[in-house]
mmCIF file of the N, C-alpha and C atoms, coordinates in Angstrom:
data_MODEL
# 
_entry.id   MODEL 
# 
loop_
_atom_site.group_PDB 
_atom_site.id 
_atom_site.type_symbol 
_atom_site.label_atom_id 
_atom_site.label_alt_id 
_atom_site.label_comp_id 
_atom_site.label_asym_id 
_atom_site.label_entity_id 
_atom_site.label_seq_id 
_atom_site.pdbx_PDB_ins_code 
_atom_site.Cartn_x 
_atom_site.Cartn_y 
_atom_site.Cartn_z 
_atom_site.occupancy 
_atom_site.B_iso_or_equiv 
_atom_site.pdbx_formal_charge 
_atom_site.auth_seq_id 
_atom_site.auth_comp_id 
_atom_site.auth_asym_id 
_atom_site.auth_atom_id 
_atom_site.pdbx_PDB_model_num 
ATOM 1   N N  . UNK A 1 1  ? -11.589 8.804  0.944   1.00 0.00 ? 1  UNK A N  1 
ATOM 2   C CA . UNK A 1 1  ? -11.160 10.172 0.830   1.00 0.00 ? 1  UNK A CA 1 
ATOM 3   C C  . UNK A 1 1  ? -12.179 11.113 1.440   1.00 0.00 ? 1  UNK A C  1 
ATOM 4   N N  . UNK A 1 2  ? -12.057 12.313 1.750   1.00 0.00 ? 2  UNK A N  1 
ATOM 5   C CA . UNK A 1 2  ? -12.482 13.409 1.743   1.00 0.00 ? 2  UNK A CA 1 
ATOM 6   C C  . UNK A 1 2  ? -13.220 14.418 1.185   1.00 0.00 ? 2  UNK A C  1 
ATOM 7   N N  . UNK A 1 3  ? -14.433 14.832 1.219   1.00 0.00 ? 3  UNK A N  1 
ATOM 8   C CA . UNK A 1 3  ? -15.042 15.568 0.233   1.00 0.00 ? 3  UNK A CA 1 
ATOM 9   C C  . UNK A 1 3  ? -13.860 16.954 -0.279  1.00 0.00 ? 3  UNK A C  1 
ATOM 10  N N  . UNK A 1 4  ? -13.933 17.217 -1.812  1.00 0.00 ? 4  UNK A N  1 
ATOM 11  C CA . UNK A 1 4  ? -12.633 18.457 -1.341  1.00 0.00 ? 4  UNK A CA 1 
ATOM 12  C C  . UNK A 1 4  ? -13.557 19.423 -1.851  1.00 0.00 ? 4  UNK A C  1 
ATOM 13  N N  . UNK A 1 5  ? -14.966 19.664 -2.446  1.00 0.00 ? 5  UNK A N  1 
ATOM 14  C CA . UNK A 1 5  ? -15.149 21.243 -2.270  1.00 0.00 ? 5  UNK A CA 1 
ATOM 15  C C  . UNK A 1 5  ? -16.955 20.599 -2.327  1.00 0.00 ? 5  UNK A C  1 
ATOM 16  N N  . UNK A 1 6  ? -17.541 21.688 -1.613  1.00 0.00 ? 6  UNK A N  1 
ATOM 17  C CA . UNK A 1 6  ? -19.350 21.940 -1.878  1.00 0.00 ? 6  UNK A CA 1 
ATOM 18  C C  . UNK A 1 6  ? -19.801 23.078 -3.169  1.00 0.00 ? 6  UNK A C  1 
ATOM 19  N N  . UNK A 1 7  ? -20.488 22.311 -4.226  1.00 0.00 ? 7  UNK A N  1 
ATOM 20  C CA . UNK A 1 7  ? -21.001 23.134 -5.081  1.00 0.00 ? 7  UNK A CA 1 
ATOM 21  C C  . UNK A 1 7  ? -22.132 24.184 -4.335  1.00 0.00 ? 7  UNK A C  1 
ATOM 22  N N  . UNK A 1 8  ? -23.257 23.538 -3.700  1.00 0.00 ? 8  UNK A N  1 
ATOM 23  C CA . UNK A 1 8  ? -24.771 23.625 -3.285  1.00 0.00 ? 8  UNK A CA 1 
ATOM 24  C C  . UNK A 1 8  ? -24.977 22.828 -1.925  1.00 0.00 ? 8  UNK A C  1 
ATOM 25  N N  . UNK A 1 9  ? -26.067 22.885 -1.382  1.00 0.00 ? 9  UNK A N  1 
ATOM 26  C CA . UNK A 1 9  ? -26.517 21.532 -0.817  1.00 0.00 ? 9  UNK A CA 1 
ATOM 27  C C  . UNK A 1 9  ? -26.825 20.644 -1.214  1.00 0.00 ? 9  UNK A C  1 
ATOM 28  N N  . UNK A 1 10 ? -25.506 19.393 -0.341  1.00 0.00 ? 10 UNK A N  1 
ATOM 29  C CA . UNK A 1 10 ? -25.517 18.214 -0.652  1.00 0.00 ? 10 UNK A CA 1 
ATOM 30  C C  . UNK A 1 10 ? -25.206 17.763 -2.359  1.00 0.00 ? 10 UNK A C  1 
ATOM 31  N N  . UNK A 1 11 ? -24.206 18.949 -2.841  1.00 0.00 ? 11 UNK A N  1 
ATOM 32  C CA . UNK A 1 11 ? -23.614 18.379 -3.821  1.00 0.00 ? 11 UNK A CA 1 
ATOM 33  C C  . UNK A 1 11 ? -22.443 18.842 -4.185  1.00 0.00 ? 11 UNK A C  1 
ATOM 34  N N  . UNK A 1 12 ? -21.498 18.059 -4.596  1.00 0.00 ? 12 UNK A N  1 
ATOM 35  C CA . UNK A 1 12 ? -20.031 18.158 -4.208  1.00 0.00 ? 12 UNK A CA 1 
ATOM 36  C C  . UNK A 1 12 ? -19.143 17.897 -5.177  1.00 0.00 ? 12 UNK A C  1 
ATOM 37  N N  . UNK A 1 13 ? -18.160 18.235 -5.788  1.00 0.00 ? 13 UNK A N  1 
ATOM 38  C CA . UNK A 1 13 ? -17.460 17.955 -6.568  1.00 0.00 ? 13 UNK A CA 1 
ATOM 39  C C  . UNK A 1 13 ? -16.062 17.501 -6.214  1.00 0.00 ? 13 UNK A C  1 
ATOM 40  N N  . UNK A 1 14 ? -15.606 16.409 -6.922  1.00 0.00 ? 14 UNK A N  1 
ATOM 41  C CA . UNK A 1 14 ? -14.579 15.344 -6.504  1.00 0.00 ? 14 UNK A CA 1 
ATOM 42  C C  . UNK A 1 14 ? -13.635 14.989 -7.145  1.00 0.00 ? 14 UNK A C  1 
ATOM 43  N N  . UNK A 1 15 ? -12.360 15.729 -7.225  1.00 0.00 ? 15 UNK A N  1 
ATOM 44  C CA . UNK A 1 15 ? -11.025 15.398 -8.078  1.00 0.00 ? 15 UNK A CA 1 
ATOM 45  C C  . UNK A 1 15 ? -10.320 13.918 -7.722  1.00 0.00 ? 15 UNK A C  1 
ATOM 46  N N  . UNK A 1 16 ? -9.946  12.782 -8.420  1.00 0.00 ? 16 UNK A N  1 
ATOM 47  C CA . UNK A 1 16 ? -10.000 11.938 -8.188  1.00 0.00 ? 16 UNK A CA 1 
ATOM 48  C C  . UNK A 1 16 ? -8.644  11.685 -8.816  1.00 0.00 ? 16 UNK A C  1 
ATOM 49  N N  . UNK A 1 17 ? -8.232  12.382 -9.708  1.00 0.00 ? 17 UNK A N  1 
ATOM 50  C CA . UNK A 1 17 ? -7.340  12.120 -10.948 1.00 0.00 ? 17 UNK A CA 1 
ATOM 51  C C  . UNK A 1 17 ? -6.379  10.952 -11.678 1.00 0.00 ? 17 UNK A C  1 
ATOM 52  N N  . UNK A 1 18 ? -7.767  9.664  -11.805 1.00 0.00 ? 18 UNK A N  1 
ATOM 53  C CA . UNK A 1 18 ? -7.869  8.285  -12.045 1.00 0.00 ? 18 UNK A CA 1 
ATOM 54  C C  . UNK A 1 18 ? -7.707  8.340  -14.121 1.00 0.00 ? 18 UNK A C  1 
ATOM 55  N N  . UNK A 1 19 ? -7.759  9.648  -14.436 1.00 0.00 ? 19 UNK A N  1 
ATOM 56  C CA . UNK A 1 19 ? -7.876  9.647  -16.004 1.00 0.00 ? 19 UNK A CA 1 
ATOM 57  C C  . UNK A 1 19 ? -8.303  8.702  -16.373 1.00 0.00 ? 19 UNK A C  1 
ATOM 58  N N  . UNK A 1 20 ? -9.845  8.555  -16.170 1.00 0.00 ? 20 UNK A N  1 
ATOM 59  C CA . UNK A 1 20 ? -10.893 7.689  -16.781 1.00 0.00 ? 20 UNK A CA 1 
ATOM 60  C C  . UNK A 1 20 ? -12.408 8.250  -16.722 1.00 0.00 ? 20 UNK A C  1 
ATOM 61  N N  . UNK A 1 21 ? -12.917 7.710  -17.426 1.00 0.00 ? 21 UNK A N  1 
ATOM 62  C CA . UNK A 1 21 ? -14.825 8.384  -17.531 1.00 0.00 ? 21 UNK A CA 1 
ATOM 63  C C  . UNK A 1 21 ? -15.224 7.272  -16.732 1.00 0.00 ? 21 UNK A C  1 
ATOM 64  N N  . UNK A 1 22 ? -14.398 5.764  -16.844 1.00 0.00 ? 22 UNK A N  1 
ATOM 65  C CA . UNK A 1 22 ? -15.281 4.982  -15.935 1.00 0.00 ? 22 UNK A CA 1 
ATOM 66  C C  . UNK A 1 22 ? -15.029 5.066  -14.550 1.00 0.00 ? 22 UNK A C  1 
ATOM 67  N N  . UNK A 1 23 ? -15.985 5.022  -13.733 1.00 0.00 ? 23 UNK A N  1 
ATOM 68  C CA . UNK A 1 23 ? -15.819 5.312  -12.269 1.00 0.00 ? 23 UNK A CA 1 
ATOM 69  C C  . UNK A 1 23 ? -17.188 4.882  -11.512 1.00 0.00 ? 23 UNK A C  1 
ATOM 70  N N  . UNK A 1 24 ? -16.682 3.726  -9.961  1.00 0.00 ? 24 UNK A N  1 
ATOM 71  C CA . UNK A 1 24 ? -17.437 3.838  -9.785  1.00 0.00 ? 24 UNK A CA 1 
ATOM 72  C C  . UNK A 1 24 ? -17.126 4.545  -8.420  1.00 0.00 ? 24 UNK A C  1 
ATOM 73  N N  . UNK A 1 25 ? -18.546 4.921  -7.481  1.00 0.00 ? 25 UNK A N  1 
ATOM 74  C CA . UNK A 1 25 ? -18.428 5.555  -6.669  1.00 0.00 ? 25 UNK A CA 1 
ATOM 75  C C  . UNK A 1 25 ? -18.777 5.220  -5.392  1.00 0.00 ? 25 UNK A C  1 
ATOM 76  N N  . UNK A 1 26 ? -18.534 4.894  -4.109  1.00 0.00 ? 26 UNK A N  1 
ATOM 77  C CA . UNK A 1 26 ? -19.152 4.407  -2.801  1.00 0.00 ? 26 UNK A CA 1 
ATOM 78  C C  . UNK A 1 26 ? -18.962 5.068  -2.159  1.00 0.00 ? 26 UNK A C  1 
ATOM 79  N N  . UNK A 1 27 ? -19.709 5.932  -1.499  1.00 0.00 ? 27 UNK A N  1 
ATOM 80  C CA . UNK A 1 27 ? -19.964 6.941  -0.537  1.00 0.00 ? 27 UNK A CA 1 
ATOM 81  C C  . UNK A 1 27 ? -20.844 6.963  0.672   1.00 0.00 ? 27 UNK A C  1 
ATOM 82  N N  . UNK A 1 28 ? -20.567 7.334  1.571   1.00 0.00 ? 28 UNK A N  1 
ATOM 83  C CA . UNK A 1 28 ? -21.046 6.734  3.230   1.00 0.00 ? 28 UNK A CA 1 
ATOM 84  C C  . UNK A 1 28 ? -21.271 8.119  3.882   1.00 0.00 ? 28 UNK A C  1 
ATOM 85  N N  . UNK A 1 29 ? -22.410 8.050  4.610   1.00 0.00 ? 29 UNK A N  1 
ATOM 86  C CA . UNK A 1 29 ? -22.851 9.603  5.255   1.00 0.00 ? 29 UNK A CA 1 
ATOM 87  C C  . UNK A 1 29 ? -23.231 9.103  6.685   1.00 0.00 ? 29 UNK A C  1 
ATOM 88  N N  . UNK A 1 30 ? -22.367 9.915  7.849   1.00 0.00 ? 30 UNK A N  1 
ATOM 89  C CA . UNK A 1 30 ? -22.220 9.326  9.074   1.00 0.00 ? 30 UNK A CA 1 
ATOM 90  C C  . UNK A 1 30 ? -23.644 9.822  9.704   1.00 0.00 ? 30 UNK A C  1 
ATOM 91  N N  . UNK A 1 31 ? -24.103 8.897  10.313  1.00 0.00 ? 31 UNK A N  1 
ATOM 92  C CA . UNK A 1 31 ? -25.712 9.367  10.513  1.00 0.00 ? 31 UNK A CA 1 
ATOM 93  C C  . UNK A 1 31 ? -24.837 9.550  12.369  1.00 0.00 ? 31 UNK A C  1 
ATOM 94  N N  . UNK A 1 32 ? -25.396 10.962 13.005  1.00 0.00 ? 32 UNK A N  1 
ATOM 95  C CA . UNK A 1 32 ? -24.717 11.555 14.159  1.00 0.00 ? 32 UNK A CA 1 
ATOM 96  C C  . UNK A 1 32 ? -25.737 11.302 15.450  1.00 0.00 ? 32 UNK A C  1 
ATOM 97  N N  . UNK A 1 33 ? -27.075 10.286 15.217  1.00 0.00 ? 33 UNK A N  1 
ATOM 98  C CA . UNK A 1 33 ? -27.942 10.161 15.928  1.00 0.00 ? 33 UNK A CA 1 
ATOM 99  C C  . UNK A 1 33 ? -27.876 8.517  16.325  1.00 0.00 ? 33 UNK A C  1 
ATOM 100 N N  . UNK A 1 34 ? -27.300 8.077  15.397  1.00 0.00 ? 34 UNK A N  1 
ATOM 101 C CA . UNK A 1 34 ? -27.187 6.881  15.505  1.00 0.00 ? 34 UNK A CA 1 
ATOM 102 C C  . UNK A 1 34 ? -25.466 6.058  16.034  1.00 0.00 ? 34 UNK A C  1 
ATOM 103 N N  . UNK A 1 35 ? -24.482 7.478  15.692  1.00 0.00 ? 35 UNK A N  1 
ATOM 104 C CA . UNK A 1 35 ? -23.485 7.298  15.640  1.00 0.00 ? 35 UNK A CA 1 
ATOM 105 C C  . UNK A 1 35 ? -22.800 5.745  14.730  1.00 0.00 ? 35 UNK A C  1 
ATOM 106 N N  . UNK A 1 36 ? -23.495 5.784  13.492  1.00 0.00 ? 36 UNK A N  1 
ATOM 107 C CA . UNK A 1 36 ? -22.967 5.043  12.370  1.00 0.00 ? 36 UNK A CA 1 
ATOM 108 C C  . UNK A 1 36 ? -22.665 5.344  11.013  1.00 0.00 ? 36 UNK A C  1 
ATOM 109 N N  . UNK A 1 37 ? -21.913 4.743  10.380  1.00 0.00 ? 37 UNK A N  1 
ATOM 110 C CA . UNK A 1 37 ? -21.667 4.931  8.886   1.00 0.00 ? 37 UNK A CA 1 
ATOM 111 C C  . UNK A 1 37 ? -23.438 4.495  7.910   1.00 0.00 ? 37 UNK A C  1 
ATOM 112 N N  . UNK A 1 38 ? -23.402 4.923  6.977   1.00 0.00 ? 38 UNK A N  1 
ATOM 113 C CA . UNK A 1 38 ? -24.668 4.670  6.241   1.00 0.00 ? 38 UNK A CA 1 
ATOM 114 C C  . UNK A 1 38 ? -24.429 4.995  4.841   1.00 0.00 ? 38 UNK A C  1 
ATOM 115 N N  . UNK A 1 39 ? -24.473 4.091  3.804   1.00 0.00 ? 39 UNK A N  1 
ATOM 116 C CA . UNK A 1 39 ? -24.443 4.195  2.330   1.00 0.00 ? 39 UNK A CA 1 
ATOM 117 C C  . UNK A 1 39 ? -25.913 5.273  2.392   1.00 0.00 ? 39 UNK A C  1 
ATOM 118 N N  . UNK A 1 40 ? -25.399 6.090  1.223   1.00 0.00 ? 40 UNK A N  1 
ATOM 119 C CA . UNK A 1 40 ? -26.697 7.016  1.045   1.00 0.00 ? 40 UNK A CA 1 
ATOM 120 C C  . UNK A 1 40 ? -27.227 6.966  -0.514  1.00 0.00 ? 40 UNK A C  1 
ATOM 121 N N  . UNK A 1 41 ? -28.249 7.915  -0.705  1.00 0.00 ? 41 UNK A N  1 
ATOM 122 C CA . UNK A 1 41 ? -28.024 8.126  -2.579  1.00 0.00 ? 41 UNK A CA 1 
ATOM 123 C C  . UNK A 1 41 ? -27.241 8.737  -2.770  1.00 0.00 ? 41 UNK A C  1 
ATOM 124 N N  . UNK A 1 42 ? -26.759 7.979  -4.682  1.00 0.00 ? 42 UNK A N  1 
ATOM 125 C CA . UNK A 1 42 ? -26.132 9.130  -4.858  1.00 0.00 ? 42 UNK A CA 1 
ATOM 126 C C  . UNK A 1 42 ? -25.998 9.357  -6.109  1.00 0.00 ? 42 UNK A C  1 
ATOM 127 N N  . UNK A 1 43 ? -26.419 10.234 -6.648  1.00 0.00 ? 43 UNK A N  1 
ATOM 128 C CA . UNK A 1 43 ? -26.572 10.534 -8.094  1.00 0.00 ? 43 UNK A CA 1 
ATOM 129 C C  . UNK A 1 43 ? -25.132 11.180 -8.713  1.00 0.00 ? 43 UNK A C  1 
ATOM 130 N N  . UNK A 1 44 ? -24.192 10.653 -9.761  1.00 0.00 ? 44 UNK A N  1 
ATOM 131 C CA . UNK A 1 44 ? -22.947 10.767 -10.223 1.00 0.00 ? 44 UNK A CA 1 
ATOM 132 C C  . UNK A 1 44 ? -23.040 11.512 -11.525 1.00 0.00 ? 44 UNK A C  1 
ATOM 133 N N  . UNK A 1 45 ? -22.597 12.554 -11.704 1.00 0.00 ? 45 UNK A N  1 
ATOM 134 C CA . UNK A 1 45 ? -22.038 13.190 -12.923 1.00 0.00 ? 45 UNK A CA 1 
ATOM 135 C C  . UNK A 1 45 ? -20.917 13.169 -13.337 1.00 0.00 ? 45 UNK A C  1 
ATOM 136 N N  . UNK A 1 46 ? -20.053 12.637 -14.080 1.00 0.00 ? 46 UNK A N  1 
ATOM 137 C CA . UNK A 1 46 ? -18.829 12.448 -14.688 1.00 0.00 ? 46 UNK A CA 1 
ATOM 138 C C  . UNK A 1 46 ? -18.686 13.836 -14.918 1.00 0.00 ? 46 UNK A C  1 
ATOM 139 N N  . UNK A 1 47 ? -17.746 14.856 -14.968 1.00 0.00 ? 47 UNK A N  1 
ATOM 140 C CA . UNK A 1 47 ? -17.388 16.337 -15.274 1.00 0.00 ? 47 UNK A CA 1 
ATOM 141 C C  . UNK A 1 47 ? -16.375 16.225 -16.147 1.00 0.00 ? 47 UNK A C  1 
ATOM 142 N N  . UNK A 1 48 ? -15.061 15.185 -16.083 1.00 0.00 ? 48 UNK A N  1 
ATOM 143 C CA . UNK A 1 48 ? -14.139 14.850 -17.010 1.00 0.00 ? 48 UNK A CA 1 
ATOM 144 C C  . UNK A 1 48 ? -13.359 14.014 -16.684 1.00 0.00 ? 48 UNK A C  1 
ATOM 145 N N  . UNK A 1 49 ? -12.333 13.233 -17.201 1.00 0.00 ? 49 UNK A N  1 
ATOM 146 C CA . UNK A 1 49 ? -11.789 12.013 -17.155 1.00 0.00 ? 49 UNK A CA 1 
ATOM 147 C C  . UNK A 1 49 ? -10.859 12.006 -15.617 1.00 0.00 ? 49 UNK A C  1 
ATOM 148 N N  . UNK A 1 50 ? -11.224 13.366 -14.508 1.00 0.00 ? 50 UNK A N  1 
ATOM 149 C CA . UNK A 1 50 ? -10.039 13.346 -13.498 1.00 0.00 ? 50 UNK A CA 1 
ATOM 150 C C  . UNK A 1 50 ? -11.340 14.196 -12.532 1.00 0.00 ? 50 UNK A C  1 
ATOM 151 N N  . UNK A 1 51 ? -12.462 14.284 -12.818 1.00 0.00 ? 51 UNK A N  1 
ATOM 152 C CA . UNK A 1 51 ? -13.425 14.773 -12.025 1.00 0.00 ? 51 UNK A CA 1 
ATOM 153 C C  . UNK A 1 51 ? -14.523 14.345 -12.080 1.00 0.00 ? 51 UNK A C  1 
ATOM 154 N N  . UNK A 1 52 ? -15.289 14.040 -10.598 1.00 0.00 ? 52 UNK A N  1 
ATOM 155 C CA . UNK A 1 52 ? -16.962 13.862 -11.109 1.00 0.00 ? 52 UNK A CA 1 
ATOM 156 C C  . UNK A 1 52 ? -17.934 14.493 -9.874  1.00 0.00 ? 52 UNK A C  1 
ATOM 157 N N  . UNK A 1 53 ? -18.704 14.692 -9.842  1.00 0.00 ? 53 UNK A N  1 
ATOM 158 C CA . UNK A 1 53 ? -19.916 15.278 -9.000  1.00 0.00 ? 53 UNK A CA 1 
ATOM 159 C C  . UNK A 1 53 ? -20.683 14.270 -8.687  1.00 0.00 ? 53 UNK A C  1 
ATOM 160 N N  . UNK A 1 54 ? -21.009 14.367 -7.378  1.00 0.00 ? 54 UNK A N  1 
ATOM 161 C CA . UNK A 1 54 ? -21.865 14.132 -6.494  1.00 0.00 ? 54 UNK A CA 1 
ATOM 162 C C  . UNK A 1 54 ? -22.824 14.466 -5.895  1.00 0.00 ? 54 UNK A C  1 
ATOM 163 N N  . UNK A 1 55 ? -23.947 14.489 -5.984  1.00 0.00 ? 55 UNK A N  1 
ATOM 164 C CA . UNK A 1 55 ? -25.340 14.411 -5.464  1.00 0.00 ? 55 UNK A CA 1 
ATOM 165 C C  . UNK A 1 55 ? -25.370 13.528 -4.456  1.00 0.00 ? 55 UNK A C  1 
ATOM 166 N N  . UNK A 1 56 ? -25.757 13.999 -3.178  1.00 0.00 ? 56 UNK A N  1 
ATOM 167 C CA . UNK A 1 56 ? -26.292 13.274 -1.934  1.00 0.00 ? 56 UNK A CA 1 
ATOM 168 C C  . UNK A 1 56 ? -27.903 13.339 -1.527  1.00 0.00 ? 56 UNK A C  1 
ATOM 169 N N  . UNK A 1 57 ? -27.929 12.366 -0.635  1.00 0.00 ? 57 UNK A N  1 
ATOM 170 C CA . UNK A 1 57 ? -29.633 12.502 -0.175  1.00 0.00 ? 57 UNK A CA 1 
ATOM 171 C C  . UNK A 1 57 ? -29.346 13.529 1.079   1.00 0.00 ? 57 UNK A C  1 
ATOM 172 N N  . UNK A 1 58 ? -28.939 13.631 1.783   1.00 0.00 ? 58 UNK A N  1 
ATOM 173 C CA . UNK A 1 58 ? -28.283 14.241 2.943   1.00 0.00 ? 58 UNK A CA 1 
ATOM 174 C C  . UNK A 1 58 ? -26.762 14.183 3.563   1.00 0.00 ? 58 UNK A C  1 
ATOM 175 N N  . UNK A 1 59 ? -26.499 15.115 4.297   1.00 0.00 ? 59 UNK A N  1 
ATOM 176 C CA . UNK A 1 59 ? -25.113 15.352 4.759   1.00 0.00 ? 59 UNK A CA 1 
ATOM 177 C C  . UNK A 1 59 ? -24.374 16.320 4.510   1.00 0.00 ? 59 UNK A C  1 
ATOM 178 N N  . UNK A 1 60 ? -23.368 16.828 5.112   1.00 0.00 ? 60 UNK A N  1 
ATOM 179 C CA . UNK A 1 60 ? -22.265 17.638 5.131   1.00 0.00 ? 60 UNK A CA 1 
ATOM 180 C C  . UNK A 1 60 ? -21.267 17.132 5.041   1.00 0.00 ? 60 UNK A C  1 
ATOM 181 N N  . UNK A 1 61 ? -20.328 17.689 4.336   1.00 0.00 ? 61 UNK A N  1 
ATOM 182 C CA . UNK A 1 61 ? -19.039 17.300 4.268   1.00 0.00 ? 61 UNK A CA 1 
ATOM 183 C C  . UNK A 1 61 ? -18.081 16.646 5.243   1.00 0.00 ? 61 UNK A C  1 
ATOM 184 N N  . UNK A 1 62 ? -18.243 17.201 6.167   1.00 0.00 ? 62 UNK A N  1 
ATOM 185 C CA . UNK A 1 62 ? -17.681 15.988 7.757   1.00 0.00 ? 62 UNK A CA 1 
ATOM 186 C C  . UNK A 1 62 ? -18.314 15.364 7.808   1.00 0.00 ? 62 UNK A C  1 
ATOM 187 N N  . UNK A 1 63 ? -19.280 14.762 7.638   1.00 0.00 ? 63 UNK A N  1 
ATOM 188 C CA . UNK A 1 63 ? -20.305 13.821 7.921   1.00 0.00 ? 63 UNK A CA 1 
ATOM 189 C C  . UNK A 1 63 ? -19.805 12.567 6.735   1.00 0.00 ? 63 UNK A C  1 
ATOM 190 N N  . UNK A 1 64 ? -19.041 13.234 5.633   1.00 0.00 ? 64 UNK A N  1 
ATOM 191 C CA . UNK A 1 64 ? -18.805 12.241 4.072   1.00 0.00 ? 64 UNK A CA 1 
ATOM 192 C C  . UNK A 1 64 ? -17.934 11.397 3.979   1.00 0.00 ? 64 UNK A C  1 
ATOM 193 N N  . UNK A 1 65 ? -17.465 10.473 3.779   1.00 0.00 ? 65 UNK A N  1 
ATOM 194 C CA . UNK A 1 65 ? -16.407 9.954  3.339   1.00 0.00 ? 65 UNK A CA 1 
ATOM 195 C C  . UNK A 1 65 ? -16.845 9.130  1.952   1.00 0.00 ? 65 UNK A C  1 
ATOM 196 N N  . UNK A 1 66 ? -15.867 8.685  0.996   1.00 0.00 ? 66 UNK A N  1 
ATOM 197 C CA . UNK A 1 66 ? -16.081 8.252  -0.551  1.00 0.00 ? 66 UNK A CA 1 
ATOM 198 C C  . UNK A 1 66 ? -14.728 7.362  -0.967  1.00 0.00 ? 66 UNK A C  1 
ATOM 199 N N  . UNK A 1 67 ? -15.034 6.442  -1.774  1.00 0.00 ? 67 UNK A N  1 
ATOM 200 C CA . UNK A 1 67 ? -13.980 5.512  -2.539  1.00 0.00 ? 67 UNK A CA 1 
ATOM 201 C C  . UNK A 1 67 ? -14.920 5.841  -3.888  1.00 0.00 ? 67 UNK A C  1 
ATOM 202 N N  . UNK A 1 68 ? -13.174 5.705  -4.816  1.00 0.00 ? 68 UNK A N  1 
ATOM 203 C CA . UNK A 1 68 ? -13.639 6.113  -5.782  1.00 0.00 ? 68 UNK A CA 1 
ATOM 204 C C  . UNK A 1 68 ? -12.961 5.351  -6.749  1.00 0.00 ? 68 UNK A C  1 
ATOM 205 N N  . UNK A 1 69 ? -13.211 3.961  -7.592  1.00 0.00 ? 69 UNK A N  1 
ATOM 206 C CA . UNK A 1 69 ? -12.470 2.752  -8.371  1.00 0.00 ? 69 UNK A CA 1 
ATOM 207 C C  . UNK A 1 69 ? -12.679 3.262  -9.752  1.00 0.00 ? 69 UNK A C  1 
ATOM 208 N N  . UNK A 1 70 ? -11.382 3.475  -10.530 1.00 0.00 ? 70 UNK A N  1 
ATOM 209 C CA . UNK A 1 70 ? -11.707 4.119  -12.230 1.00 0.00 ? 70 UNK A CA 1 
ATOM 210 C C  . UNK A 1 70 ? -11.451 2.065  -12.537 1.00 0.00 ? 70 UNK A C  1 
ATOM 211 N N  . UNK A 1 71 ? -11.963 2.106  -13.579 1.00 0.00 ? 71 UNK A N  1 
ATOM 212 C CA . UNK A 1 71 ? -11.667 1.270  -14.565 1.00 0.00 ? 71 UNK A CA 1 
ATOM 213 C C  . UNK A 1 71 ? -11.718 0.926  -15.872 1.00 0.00 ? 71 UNK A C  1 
# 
């Protein structure tokens, strides 16, 4: 998916609407020098059972893409 909104830099909030707290998250930040995909950090805040936040090490939103598995 798509990042759908920027709180700050490099942190993002993510409607997912999986109605679950468990979630995990895999997120990839296109490095534009290298022209490749790259797993980055990423620090996860659960917000509520259909939302969670994201913390990145770097990137912009075009640069993001994310899978997001409730279970």
């Amino acid at each position: 998916g798509e990042v759908a909104a920027i709180d700050a830099s490099d942190t993002y909030t993510i409607a997912h609407n999986l109605d679950t707290n468990f979630v995990d998250v895999s997120v990839q930040v296109y490095d534009t020098d290298l022209t490749v995909w790259r797993f980055d950090l990423v620090v996860i805040e659960v917000i509520d059972v259909n939302t969670v936040k994201i913390s990145l090490a770097s990137g912009v939103s075009s640069q993001i893409r994310y899978v997001i598995h409730g279970y």
